[in-house]
PLY file of the C-alpha trace (Angstrom):
ply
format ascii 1.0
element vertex 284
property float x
property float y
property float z
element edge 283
property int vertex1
property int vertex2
end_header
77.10 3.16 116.48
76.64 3.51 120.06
79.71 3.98 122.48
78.96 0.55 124.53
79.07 -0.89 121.27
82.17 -2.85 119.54
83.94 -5.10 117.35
86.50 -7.70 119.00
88.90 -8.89 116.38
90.97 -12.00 117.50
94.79 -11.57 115.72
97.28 -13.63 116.07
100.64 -13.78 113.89
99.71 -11.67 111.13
99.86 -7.88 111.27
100.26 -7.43 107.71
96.88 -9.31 107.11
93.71 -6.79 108.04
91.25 -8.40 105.83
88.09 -8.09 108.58
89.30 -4.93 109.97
89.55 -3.16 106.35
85.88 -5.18 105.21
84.41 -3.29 108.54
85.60 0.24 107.95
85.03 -0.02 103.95
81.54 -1.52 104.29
80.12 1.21 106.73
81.19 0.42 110.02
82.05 3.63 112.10
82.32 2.17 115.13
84.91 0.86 118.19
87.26 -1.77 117.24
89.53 -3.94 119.43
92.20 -6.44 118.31
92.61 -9.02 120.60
95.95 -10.59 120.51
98.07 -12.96 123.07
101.31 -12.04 125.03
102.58 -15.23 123.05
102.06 -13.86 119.40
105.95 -12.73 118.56
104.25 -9.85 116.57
102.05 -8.39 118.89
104.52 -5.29 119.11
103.93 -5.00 115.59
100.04 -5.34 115.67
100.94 -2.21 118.24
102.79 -0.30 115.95
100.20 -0.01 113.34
96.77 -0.22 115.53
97.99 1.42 118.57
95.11 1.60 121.35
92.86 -0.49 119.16
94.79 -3.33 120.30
94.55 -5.50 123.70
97.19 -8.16 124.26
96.34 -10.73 127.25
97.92 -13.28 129.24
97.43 -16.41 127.40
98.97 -19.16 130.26
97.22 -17.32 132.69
93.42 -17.25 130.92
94.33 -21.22 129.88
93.62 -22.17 133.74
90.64 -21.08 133.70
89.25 -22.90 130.77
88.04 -25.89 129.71
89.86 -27.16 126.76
89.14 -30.69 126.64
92.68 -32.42 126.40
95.41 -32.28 128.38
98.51 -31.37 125.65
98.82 -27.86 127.10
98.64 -26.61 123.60
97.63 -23.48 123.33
97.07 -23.09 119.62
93.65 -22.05 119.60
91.05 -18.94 119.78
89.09 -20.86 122.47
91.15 -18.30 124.67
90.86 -14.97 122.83
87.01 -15.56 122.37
86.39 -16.62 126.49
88.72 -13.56 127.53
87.17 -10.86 124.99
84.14 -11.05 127.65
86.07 -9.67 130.29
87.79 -7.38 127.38
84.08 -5.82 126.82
83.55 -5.27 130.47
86.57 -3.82 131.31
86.31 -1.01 128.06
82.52 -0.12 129.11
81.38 -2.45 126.42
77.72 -3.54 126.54
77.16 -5.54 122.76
80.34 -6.96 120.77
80.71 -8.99 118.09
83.55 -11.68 118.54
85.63 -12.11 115.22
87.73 -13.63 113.15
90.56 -11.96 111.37
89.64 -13.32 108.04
86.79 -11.63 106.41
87.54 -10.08 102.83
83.24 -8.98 102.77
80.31 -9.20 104.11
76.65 -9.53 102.60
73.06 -9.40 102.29
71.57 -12.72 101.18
68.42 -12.62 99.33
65.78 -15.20 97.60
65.70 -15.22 94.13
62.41 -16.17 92.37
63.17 -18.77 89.79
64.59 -22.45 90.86
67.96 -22.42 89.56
69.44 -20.36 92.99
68.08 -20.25 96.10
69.98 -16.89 96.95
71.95 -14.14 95.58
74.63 -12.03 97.24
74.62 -8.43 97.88
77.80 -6.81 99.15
76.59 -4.36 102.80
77.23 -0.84 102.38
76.07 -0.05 106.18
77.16 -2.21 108.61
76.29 -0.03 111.21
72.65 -0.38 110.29
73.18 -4.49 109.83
74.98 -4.68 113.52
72.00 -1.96 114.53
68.87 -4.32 113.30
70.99 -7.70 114.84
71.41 -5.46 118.47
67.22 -5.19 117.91
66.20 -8.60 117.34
68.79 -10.05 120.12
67.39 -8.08 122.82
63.79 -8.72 121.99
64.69 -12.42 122.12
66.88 -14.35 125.15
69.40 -16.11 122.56
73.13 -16.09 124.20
74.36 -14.90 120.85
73.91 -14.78 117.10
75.57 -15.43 114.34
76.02 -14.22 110.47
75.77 -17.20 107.95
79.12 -18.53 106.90
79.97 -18.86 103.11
79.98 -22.45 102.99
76.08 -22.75 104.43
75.16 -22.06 100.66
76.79 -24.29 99.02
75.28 -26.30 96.22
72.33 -23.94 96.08
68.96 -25.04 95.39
70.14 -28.65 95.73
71.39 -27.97 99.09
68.39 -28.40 101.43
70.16 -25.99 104.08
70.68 -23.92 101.52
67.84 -21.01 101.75
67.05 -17.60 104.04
65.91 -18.29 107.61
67.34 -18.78 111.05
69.29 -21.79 111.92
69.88 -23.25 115.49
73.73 -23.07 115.16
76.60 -20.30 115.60
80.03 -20.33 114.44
82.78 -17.76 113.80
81.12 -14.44 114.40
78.69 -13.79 117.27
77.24 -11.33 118.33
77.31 -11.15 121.86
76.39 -9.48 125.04
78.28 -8.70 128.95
75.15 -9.16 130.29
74.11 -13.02 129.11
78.04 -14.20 129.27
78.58 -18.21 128.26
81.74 -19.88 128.11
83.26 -21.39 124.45
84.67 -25.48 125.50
87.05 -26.98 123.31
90.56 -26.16 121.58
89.60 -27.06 118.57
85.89 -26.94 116.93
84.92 -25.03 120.27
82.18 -22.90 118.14
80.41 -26.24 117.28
80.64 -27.79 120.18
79.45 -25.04 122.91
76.70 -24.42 120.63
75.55 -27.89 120.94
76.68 -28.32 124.31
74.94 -25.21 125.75
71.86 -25.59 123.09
71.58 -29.20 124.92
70.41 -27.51 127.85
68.67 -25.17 126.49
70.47 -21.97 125.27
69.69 -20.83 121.84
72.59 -19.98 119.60
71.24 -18.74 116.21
72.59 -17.90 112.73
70.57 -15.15 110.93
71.06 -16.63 107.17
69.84 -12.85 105.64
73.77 -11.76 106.09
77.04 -13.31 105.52
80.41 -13.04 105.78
83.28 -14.70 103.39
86.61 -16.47 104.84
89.71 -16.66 103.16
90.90 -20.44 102.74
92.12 -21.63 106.49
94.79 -23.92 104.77
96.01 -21.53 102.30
97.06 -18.47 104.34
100.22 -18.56 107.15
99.77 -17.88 110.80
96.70 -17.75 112.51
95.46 -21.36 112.63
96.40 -23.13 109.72
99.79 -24.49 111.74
96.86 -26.58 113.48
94.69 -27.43 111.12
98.00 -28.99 109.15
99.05 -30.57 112.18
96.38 -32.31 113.12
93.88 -32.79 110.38
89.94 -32.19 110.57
89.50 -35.44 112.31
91.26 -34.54 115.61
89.04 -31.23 114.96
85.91 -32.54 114.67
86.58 -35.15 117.68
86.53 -32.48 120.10
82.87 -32.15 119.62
82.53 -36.00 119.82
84.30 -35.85 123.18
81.60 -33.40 124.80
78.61 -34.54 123.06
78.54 -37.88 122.32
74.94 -38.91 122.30
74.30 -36.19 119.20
77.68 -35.91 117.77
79.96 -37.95 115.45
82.68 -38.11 112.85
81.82 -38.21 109.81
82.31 -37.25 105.69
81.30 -34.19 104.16
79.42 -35.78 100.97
81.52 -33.70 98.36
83.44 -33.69 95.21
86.37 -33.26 97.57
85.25 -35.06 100.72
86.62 -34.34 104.08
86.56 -35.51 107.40
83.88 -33.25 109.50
81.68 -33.37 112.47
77.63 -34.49 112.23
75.30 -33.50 114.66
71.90 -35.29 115.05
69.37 -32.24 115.84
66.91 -35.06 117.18
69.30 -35.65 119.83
71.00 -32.74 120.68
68.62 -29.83 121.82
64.92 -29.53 123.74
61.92 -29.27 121.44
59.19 -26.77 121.48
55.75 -28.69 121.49
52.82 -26.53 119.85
50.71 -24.68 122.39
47.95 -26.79 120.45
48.61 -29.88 122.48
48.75 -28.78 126.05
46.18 -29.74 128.29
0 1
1 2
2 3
3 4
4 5
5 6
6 7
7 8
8 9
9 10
10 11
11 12
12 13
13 14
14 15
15 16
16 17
17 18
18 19
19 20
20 21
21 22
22 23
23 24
24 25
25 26
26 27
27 28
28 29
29 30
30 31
31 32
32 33
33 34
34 35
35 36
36 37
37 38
38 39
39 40
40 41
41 42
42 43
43 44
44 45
45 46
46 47
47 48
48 49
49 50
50 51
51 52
52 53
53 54
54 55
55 56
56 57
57 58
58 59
59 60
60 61
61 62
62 63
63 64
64 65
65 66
66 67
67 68
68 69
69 70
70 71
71 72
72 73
73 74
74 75
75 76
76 77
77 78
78 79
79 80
80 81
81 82
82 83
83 84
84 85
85 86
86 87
87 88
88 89
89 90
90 91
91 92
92 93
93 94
94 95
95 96
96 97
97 98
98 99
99 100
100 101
101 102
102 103
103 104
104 105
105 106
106 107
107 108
108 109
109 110
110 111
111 112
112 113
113 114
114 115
115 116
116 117
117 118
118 119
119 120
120 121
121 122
122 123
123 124
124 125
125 126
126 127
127 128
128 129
129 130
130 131
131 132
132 133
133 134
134 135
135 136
136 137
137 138
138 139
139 140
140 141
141 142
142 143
143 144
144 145
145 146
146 147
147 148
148 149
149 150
150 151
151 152
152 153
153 154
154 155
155 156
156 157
157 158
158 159
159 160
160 161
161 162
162 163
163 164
164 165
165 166
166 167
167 168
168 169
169 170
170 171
171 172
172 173
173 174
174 175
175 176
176 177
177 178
178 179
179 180
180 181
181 182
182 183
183 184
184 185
185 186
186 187
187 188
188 189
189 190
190 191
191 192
192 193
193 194
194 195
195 196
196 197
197 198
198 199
199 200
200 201
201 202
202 203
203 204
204 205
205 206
206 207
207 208
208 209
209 210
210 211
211 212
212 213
213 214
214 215
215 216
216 217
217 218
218 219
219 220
220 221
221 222
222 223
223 224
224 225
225 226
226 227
227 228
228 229
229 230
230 231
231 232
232 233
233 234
234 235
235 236
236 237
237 238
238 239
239 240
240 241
241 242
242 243
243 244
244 245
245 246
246 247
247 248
248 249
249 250
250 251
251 252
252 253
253 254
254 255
255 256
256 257
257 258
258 259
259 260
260 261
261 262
262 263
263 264
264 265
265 266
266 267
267 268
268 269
269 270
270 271
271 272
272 273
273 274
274 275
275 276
276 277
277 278
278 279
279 280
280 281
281 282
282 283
């Protein structure tokens, strides 16, 4: 990988927990990594111990005033912070294209079609990230996308009867993105903020894209201690979900995830939310 290249992990509470930073080196990635951790987080000086320079702490309070989070409990339980201040992070280390992470990845992916009806896609673990992050670097700078995104786990399930269920790109960006110093945004929103800057910023017409051909896997939010699952617990998805509802009201609602084990989650109406390209067929 190229020098003004890197990974931004965001860390918080965990240090014996290196599930994305182990699934990078082990799947081919040879390239710089940063933690990215808060002067809060009790066990930064233990992220320190075993990471060393590979890990930036920042003023949390301080990078709080300068972003929108969209309520006014001065909680400051959320990545909303890591993820704005990791663009600054890039600058400062000579950092060009980054990839803003979670913590939680135990793999990453290829995703391919499958002939026959009963799956719409098989898995593939990567053995050369650097040649994945290499080929997404390509196609963002031929295109003028804000970021982009690997497909999530969860965007598969049900398989062929899932209708969003297939290989293509999607209009939507959450928990990895791939980003760039020079075509900054901001992330609005403690909670849900992936969701609802997409939507918010695609409303005016910034494209935020998943590429469905790679994937990462999450450990279970609810299931692990530290990072956010103090939050999640606390307040439930609803409160999550609202946060989108606040900012984008015309396109966005609560809803339930139709499921064997339904939960409360945000809906976005497309039809509502983003411009439209009309076919070069009808202009006059």
């Amino acid at each position: 990988m190229t020098n003004n290249f890197a990974v931004f992990i965001m860390v918080h509470g965990r240090p014996d927990k290196s599930w994305t930073y182990d699934s990078l080196r082990k799947q081919g990635y040879t390239g710089k990594i940063f933690l990215v951790a808060d002067d809060l987080d009790e066990t930064r000086h233990e992220y320190k111990k075993i990471y060393g320079d590979e890990l930036l702490v920042f003023n949390k309070k301080e990078a709080a005033l300068k972003m929108d989070a969209g309520d006014n409990t001065g909680d400051l339980r959320s990545t909303l912070f890591s993820a704005n201040t990791i663009f600054e992070l890039a600058k400062e280390n000579d950092i060009k294209h980054f990839f803003i992470m979670c913590d939680d990845y135990p793999g990453f992916y290829h995703n391919f079609v499958t002939r026959d009806n009963e799956y719409k896609y098989k898995k593939t673990r990567i053995k050369s990230l650097d040649r994945v992050f290499e080929k997404m670097v390509e196609f963002y700078e031929k295109t003028n996308i804000k970021t982009v995104a690997m497909a999530q786990g969860g965007d598969f399930i049900g398989g062929a009867g899932n209708k969003e269920a297939d290989i293509r790109i999607k209009r939507k960006a959450m928990n990895s993105f791939l980003c760039s110093t020079e075509r900054p945004f901001k992330f609005i929103g403690r909670l849900n903020e992936d969701v609802t800057t997409y939507v918010n910023l695609g409303s005016k017409g910034d494209l935020f894209f998943t590429i469905t051909n790679v994937m990462l896997t999450q450990t279970e939010h609810q299931q692990q201690k530290s990072g956010l699952t103090d939050v999640y617990l606390d307040n439930g998805t609803y409160v999550k979900s609202f946060f989108s509802v606040i900012y984008n009201p015309s396109c966005v609602k609560v809803s339930s995830m139709p499921s064997k084990f339904s939960r409360i989650h945000h809906k976005i109406k497309w039809n509502h939310a983003v411009p439209k390209i009309i076919n070069e067929k009808n202009k006059k």
